[in-house]
Backbone of each chain as ProteinMPNN parsed JSONL, in Angstrom:
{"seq_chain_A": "XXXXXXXXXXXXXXXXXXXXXXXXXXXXXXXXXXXXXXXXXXXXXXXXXXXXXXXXXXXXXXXXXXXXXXXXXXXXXXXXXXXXXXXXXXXXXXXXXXXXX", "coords_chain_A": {"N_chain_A": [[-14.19, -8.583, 38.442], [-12.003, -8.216, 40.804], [-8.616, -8.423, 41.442], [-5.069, -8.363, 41.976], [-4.138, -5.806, 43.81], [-2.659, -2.821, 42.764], [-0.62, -1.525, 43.873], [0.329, -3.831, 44.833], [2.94, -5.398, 44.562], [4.843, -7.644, 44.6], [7.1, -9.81, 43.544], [6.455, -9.695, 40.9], [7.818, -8.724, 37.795], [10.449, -6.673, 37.77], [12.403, -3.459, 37.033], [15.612, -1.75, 36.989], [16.929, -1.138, 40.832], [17.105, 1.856, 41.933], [19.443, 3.017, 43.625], [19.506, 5.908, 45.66], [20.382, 9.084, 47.49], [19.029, 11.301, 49.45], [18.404, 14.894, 50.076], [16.081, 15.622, 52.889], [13.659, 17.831, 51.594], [12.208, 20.88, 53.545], [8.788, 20.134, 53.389], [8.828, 18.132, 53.139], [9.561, 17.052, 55.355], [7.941, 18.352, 57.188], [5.134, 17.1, 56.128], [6.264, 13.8, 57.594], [6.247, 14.954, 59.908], [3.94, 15.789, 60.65], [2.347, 13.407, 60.333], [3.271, 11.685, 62.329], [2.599, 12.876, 64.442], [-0.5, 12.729, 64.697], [-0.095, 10.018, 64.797], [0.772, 9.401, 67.066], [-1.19, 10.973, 68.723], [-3.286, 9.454, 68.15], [-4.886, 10.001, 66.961], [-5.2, 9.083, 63.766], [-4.728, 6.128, 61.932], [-1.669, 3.847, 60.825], [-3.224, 2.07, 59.128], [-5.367, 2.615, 57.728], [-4.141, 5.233, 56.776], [-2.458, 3.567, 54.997], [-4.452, 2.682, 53.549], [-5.353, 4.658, 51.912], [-3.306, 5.11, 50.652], [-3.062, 3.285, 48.632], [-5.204, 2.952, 47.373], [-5.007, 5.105, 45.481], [-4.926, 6.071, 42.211], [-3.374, 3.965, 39.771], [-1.566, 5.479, 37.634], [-1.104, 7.749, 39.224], [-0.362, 6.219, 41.501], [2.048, 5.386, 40.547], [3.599, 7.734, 39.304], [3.564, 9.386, 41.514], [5.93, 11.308, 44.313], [7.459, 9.541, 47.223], [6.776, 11.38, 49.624], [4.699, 12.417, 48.547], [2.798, 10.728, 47.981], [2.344, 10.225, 50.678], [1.272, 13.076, 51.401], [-1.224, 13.013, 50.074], [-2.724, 11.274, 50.63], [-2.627, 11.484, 53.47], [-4.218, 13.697, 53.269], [-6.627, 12.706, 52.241], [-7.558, 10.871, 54.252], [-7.591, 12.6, 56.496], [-10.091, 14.31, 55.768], [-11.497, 12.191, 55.734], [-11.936, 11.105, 58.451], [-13.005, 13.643, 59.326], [-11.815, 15.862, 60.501], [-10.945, 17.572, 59.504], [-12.549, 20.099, 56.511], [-13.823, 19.451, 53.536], [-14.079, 21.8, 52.658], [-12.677, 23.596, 53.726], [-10.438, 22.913, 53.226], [-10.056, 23.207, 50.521], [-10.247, 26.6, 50.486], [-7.913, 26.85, 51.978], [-6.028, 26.123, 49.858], [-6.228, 27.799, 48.461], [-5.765, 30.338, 48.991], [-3.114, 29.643, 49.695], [-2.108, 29.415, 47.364], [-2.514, 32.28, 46.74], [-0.719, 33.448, 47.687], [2.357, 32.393, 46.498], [1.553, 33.294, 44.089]], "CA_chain_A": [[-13.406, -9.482, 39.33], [-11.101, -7.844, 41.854], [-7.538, -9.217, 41.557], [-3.988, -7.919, 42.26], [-3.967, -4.39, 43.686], [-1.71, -2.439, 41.799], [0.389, -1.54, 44.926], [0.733, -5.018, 45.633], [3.602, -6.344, 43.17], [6.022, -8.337, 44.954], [7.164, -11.292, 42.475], [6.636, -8.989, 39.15], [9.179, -8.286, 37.246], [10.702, -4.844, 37.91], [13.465, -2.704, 36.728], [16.877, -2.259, 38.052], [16.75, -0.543, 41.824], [18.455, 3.5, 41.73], [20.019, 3.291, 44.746], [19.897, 7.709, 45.474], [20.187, 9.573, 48.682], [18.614, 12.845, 49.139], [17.908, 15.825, 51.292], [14.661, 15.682, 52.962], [13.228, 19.506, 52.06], [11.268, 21.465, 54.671], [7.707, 20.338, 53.074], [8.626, 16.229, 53.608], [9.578, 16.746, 57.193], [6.392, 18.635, 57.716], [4.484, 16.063, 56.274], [6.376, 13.165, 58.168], [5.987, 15.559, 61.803], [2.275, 15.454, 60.917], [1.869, 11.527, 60.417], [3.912, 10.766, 63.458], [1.999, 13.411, 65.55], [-1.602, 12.103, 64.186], [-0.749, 8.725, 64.958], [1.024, 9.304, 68.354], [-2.148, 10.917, 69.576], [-4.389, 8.511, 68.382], [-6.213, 10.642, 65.572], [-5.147, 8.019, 62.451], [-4.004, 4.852, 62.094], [-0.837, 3.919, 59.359], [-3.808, 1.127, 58.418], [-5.924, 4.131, 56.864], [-2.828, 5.869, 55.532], [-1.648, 2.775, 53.685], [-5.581, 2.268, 52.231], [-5.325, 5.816, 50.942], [-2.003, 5.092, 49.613], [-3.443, 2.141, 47.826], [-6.187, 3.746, 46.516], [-4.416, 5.69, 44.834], [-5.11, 5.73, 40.735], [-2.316, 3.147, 39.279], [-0.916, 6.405, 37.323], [-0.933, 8.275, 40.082], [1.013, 5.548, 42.192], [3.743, 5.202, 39.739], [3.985, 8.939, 38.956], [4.139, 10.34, 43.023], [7.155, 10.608, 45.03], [7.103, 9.005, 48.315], [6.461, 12.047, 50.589], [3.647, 13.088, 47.838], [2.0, 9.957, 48.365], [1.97, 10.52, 51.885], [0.271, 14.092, 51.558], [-2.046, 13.034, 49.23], [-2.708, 10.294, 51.752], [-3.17, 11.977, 55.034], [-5.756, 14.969, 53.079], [-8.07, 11.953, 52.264], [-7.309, 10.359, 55.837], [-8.224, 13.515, 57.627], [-11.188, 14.548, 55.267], [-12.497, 11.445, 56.525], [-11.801, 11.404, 60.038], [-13.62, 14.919, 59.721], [-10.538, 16.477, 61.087], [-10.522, 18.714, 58.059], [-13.481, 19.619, 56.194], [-12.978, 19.779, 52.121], [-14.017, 23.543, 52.21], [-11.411, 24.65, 54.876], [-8.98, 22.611, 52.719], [-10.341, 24.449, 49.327], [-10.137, 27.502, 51.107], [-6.856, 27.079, 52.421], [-5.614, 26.057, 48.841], [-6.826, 29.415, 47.403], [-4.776, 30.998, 50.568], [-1.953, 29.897, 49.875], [-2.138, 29.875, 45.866], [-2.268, 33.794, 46.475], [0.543, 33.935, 48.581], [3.265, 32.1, 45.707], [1.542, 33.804, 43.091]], "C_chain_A": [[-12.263, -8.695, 39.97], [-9.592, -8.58, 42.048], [-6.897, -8.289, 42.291], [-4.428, -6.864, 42.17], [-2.644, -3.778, 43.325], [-0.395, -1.89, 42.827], [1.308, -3.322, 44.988], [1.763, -5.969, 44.305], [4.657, -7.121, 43.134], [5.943, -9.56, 44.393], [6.885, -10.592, 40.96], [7.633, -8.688, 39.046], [9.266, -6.527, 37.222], [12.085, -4.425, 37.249], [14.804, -2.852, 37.602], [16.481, -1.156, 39.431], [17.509, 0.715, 41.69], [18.35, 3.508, 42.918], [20.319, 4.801, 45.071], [19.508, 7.824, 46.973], [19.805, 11.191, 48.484], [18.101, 13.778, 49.907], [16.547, 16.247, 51.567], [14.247, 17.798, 52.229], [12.054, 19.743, 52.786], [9.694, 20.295, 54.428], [7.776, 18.683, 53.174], [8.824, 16.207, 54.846], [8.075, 17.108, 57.823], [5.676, 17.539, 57.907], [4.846, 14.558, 57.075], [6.101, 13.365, 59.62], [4.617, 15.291, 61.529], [2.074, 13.794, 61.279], [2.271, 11.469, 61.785], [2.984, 11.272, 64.127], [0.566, 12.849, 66.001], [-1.555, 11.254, 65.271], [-0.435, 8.56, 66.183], [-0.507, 10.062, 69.352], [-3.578, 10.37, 69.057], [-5.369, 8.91, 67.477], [-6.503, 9.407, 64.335], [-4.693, 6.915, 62.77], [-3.29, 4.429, 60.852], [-2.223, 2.774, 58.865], [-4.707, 2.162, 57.467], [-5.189, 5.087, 56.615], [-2.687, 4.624, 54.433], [-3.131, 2.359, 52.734], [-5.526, 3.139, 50.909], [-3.846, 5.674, 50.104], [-2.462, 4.45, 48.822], [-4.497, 2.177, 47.049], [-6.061, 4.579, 45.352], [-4.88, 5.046, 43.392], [-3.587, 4.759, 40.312], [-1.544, 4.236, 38.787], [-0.378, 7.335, 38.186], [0.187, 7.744, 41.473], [2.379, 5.645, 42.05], [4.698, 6.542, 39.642], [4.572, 9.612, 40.377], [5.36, 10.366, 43.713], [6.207, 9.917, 46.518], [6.349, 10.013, 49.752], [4.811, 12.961, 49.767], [2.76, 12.231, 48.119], [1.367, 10.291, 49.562], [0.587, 11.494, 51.795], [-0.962, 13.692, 51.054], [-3.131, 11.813, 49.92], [-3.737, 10.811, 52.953], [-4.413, 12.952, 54.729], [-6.586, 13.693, 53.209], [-8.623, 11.189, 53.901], [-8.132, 11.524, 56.446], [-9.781, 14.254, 57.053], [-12.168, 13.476, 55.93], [-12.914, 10.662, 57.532], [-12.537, 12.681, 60.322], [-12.683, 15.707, 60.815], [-10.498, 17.797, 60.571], [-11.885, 18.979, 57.122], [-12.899, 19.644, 54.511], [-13.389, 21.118, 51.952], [-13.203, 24.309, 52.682], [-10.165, 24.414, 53.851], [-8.826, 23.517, 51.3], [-10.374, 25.675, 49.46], [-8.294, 27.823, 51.317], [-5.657, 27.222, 50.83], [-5.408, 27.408, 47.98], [-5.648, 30.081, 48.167], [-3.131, 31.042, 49.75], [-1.371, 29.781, 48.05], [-2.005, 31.354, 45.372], [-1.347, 33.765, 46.993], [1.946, 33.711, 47.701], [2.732, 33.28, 44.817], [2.747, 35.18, 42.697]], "O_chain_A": [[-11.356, -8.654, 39.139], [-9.551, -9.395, 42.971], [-7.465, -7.51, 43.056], [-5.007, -6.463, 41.161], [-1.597, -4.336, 43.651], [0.755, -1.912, 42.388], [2.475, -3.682, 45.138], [1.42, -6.826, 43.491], [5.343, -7.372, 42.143], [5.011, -10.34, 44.588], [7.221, -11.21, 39.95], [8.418, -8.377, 39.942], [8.54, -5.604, 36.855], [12.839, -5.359, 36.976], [15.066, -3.645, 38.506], [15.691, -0.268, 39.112], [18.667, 0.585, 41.291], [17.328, 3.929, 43.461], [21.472, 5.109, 44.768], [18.72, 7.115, 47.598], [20.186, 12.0, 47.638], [17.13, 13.381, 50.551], [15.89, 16.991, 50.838], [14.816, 18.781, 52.703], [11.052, 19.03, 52.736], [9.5, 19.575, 55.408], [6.726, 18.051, 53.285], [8.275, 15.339, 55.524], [7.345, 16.478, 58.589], [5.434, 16.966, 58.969], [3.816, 13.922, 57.302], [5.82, 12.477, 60.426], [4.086, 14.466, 62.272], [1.722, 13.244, 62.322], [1.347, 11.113, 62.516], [2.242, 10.429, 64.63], [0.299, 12.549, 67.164], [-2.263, 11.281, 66.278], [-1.083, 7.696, 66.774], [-0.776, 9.68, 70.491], [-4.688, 10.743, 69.438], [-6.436, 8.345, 67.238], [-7.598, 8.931, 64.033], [-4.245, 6.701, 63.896], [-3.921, 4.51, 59.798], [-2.03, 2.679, 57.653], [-4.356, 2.252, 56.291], [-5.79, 6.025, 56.092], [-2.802, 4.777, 53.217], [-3.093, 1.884, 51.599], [-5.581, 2.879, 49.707], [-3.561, 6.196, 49.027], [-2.361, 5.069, 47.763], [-4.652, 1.428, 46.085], [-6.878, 4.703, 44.44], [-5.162, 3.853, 43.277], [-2.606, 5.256, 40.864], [-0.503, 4.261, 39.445], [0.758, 7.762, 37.979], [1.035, 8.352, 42.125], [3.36, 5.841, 42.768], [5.919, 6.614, 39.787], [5.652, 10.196, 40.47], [5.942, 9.281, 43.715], [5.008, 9.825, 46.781], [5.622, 9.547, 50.629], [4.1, 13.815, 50.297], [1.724, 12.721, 48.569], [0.176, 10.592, 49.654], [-0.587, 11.162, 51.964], [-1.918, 14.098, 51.715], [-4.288, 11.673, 49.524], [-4.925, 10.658, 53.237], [-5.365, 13.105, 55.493], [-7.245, 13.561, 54.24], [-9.739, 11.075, 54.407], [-9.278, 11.334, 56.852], [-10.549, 14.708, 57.901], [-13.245, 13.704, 56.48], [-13.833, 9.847, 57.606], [-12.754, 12.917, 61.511], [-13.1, 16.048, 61.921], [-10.111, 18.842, 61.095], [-12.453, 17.907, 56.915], [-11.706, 19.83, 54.269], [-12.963, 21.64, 50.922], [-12.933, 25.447, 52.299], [-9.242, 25.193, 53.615], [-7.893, 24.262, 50.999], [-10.579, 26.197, 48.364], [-7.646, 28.778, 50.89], [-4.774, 28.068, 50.688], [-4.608, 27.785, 47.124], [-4.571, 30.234, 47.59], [-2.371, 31.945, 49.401], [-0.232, 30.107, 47.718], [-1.626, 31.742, 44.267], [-0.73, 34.612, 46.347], [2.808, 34.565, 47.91], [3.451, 34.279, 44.779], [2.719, 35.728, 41.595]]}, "seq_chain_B": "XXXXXXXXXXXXXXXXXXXXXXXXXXXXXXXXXXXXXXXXXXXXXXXXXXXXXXXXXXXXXXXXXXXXXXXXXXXXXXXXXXXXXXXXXXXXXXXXXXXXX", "coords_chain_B": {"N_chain_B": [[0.951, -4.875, 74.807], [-0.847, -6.211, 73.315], [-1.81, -8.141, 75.06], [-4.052, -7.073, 76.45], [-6.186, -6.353, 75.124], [-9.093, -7.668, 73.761], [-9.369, -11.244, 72.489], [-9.396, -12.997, 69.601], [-9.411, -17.1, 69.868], [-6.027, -18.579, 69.353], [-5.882, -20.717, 66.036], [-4.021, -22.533, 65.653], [-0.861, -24.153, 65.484], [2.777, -24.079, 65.981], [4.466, -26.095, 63.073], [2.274, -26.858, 62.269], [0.341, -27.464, 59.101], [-0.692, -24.811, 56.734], [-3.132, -22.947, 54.645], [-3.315, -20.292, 52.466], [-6.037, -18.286, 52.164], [-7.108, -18.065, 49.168], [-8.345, -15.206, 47.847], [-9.83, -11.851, 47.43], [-10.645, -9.481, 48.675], [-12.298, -6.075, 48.698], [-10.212, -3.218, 50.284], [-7.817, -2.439, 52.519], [-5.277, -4.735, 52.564], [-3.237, -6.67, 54.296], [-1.779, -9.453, 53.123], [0.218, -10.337, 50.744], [-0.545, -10.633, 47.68], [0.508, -12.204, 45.963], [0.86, -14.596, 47.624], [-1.215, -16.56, 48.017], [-3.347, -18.68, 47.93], [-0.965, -20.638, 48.443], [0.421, -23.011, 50.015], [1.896, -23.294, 53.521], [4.253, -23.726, 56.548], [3.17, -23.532, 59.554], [5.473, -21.345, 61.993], [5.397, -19.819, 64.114], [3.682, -18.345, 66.561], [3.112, -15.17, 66.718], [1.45, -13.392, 68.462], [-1.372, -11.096, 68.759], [-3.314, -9.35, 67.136], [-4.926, -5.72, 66.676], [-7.261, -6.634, 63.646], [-5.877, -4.868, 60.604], [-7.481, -4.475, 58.788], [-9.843, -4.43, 59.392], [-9.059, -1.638, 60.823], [-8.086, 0.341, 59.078], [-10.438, 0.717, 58.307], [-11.628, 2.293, 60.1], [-12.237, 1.642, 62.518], [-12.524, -0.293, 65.226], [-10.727, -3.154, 64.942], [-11.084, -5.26, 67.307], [-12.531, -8.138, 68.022], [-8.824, -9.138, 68.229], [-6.714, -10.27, 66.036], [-5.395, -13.566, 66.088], [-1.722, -13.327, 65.054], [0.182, -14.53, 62.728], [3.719, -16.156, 62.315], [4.446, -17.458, 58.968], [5.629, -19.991, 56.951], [6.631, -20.464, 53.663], [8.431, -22.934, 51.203], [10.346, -21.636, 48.961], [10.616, -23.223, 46.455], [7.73, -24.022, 46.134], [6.619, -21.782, 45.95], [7.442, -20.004, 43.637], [7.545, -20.998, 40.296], [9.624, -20.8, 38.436], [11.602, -21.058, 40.102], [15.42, -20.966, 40.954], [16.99, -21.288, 42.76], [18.544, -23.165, 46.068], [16.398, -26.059, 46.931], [16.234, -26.115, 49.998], [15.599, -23.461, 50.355], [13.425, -20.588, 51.862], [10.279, -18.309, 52.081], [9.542, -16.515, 54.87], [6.198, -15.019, 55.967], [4.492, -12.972, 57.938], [1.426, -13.424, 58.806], [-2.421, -13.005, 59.193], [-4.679, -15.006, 61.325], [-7.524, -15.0, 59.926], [-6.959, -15.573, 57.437], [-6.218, -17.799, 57.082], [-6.048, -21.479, 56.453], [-6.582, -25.016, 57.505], [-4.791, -26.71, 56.022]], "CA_chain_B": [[-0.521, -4.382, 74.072], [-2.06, -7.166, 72.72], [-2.395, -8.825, 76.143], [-5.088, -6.3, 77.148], [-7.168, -6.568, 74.072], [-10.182, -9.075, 73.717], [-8.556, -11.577, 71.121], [-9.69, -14.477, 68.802], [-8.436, -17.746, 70.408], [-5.211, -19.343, 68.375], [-6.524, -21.943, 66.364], [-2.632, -23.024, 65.195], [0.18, -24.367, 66.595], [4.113, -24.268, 65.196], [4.024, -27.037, 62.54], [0.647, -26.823, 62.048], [0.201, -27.07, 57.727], [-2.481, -24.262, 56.754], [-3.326, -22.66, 53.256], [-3.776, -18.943, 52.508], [-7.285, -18.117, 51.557], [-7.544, -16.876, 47.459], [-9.17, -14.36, 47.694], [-9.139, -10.742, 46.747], [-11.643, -7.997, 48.995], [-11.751, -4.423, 49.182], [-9.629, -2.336, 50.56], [-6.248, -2.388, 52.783], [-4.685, -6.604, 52.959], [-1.574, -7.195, 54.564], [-1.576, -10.774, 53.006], [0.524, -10.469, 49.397], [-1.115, -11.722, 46.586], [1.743, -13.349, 45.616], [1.083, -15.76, 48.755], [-2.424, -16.767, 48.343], [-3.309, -20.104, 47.051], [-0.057, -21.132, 48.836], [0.413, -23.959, 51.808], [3.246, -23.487, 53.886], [4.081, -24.602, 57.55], [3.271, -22.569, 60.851], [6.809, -21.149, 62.124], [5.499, -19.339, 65.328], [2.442, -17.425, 67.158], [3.694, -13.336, 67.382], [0.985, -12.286, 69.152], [-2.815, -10.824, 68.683], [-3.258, -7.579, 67.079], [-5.895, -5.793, 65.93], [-7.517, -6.731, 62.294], [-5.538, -3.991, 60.227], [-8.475, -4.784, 57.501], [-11.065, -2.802, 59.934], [-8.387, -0.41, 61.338], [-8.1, 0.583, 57.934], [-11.93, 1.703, 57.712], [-11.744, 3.727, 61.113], [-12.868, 0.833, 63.118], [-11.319, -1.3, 66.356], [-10.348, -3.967, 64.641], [-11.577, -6.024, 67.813], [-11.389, -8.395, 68.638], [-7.56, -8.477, 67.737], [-6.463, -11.408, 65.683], [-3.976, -13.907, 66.273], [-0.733, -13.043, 64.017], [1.597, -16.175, 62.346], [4.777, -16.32, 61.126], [4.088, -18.429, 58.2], [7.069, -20.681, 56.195], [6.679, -21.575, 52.813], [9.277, -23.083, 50.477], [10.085, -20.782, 47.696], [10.287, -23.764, 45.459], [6.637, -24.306, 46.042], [5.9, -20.208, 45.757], [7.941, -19.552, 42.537], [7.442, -21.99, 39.258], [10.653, -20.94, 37.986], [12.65, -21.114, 41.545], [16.476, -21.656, 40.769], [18.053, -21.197, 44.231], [18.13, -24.13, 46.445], [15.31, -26.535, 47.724], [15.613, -25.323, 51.552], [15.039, -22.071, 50.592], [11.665, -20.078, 52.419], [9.968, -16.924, 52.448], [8.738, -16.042, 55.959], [5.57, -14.008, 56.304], [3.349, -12.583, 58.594], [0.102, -13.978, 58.044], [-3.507, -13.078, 60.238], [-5.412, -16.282, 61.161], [-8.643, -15.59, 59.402], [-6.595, -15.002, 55.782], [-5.33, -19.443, 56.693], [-7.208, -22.586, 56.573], [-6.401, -25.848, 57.792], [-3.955, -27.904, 54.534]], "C_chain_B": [[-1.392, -5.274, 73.891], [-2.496, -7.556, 73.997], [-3.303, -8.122, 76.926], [-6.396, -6.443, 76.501], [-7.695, -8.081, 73.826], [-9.31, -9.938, 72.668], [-9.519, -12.806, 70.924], [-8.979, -15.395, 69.293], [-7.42, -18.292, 69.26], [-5.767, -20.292, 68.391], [-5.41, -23.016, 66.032], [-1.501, -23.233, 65.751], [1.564, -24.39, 65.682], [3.976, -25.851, 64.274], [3.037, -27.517, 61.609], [0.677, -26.538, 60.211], [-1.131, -26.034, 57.095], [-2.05, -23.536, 54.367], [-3.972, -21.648, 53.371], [-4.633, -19.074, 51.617], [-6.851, -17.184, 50.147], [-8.176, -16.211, 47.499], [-9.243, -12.641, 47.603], [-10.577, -9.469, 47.535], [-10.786, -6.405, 48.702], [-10.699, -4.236, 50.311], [-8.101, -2.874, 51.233], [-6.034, -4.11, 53.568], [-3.582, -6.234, 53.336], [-1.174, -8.399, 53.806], [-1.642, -10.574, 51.276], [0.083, -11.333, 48.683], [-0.618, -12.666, 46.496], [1.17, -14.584, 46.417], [0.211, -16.693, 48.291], [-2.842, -17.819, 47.447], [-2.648, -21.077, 48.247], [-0.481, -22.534, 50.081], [1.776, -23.981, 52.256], [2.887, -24.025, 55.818], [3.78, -23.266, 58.656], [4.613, -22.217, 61.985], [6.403, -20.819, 63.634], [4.009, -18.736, 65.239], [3.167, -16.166, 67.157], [2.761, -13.063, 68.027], [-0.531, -12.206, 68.978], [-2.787, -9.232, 68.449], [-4.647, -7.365, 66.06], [-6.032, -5.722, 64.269], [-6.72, -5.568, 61.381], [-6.409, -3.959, 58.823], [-9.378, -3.366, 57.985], [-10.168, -1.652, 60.458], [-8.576, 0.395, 60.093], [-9.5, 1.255, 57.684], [-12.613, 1.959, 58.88], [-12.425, 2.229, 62.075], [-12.125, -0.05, 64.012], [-10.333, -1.677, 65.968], [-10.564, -5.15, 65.613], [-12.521, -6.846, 67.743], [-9.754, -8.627, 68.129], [-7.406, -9.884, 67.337], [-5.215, -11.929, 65.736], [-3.475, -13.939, 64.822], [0.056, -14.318, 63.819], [2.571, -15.676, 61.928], [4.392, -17.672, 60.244], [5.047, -19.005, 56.986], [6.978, -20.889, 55.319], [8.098, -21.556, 52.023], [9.657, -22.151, 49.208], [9.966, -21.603, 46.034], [8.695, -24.271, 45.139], [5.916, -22.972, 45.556], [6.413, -19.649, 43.945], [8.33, -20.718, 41.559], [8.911, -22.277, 38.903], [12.086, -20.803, 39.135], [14.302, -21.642, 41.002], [17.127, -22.226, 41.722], [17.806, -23.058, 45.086], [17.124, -24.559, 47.528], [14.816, -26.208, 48.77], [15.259, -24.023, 51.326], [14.046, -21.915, 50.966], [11.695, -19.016, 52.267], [8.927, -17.089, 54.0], [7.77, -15.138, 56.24], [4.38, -13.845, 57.176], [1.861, -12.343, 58.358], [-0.971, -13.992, 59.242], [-4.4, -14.35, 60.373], [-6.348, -16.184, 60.467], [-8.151, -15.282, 57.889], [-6.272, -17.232, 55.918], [-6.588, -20.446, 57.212], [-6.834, -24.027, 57.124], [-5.823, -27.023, 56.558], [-4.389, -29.263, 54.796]], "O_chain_B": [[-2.571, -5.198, 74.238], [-3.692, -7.332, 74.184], [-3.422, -8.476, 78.099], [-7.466, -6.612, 77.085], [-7.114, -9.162, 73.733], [-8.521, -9.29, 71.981], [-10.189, -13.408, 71.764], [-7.795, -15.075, 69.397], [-7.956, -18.474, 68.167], [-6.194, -20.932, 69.352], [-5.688, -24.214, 66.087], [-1.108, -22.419, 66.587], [1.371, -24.774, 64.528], [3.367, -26.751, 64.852], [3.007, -28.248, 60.619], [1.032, -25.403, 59.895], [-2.297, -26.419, 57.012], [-1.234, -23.686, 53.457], [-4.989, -21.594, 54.062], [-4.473, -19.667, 50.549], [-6.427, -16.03, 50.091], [-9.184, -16.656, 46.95], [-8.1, -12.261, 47.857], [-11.285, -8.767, 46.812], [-9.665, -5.909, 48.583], [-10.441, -5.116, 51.131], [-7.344, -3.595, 50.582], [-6.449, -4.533, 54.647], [-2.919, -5.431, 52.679], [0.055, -8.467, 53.789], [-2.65, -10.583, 50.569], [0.183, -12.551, 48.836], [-0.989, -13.801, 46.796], [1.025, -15.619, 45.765], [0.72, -17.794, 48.083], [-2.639, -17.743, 46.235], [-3.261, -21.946, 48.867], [-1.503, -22.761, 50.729], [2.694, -24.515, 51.633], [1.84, -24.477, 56.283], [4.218, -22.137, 58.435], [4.656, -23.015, 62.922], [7.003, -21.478, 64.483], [3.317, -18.645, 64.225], [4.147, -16.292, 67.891], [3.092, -12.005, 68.563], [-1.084, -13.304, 69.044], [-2.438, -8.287, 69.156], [-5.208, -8.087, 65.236], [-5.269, -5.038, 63.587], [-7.597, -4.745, 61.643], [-5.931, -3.401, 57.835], [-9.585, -2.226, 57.569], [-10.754, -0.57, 60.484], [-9.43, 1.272, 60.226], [-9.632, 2.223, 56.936], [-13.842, 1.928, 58.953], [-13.641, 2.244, 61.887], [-11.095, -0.567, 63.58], [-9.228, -1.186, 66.196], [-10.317, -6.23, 65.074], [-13.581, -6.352, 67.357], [-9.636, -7.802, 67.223], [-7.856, -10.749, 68.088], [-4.167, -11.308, 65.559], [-4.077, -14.278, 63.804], [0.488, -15.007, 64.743], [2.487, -14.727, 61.148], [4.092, -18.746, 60.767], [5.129, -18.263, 56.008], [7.237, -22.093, 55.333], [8.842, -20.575, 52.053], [8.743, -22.175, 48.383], [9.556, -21.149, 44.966], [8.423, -24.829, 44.076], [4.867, -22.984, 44.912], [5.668, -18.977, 43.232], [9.306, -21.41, 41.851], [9.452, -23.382, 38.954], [13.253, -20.507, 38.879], [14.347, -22.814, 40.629], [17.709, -23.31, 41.706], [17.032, -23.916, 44.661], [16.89, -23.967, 48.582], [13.622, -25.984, 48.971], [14.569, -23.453, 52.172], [13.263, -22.828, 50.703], [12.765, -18.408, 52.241], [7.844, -17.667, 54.091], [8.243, -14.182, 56.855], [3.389, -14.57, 57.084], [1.286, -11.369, 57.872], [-0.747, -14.723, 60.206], [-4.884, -14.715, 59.302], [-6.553, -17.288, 59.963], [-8.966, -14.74, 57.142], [-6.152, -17.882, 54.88], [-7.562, -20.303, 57.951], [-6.945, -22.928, 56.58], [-6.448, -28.052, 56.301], [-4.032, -30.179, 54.055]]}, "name": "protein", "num_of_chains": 2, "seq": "XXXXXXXXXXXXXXXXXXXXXXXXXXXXXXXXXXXXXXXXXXXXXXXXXXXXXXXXXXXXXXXXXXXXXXXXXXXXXXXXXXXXXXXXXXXXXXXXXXXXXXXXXXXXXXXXXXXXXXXXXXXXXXXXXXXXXXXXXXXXXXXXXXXXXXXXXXXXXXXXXXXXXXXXXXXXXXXXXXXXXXXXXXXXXXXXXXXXXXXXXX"}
């Protein structure tokens, strides 16, 4: 049976709110210049960002920040828009896994 | 925008008493659980936009459905409601999620 998606929890009881402000770093602006750019030329739509947000594993919801969501978001978005394939992205991963190392 | 796009005719008018469909599909709802059951009153028409159900799985969403503001009481939405009687929550509700109360 399909109930309440685990995103969806307005009227549960929650915790107190931590009101915090905080400095975007480089790697959340990125990912916010991508979304906007995407959706300003018409590649995505926030309605297939917010599925992939919502899709998301319940652990995985709770655990992400907000700009992690995103990323984690837009890969599945553009994997399946075929924008991206998953070997360029497994590829690229390796890439840049040598480059910190 | 909307006024370019094919649309579903409004079948609701301000006033108008309707009742959000229970029901629980796949993938990306705009229409909070929380709501659903509910009967509240019809506040306004916003407009005609497309389905954000099929946008959501790469698809038109045409034709574009008419959008409500939709009124209910919060003493009717919340069992244990303290605040007072006039209180409402206002939300933006797609015609084929409401039914005729």
């Amino acid at each position: 049976m399909l109930e309440r998606g685990h995103h969806d929890m307005g009227g549960l009881p929650a915790g107190k709110v931590e009101r915090t402000e905080h400095d975007y770093p480089q790697w959340e602006r990125r990912v916010d210049a991508m979304v906007q750019l995407l959706r300003m030329g018409k590649k995505i739509t926030v309605d297939e960002l917010r599925k992939n947000i919502e899709q998301l594993p319940p652990e995985a919801y709770d655990k992400l920040t907000y700009y992690q969501k995103w990323i984690s978001s837009l890969t599945q978005t553009l994997i399946q828009r075929g924008i991206i394939t998953t070997e360029e992205l497994g590829r690229k991963m390796e890439e840049v896994e040598r480059r910190v190392r | 925008m909307s006024a370019q796009l094919a649309a579903v005719a409004p079948r609701y008018k301000t006033g108008d008493r309707v009742r959000v469909r229970k029901t629980a599909p796949l993938g990306h709802i705009r229409t909070p659980y929380y709501i659903r059951g509910h009967v509240g009153e019809i506040e306004r028409l916003c407009g005609a936009f497309p389905n954000p159900e099929e946008l959501a799985q790469m698809r038109s969403g045409l034709p574009a459905q008419p959008l409500y503001r939709v009124r209910f009481r919060q003493k009717d939405v919340w069992s244990d409601y303290r605040g007072p009687d006039t209180d409402v929550v206002e939300i933006e509700i797609f015609q084929h999620w409401l039914e005729k109360a």
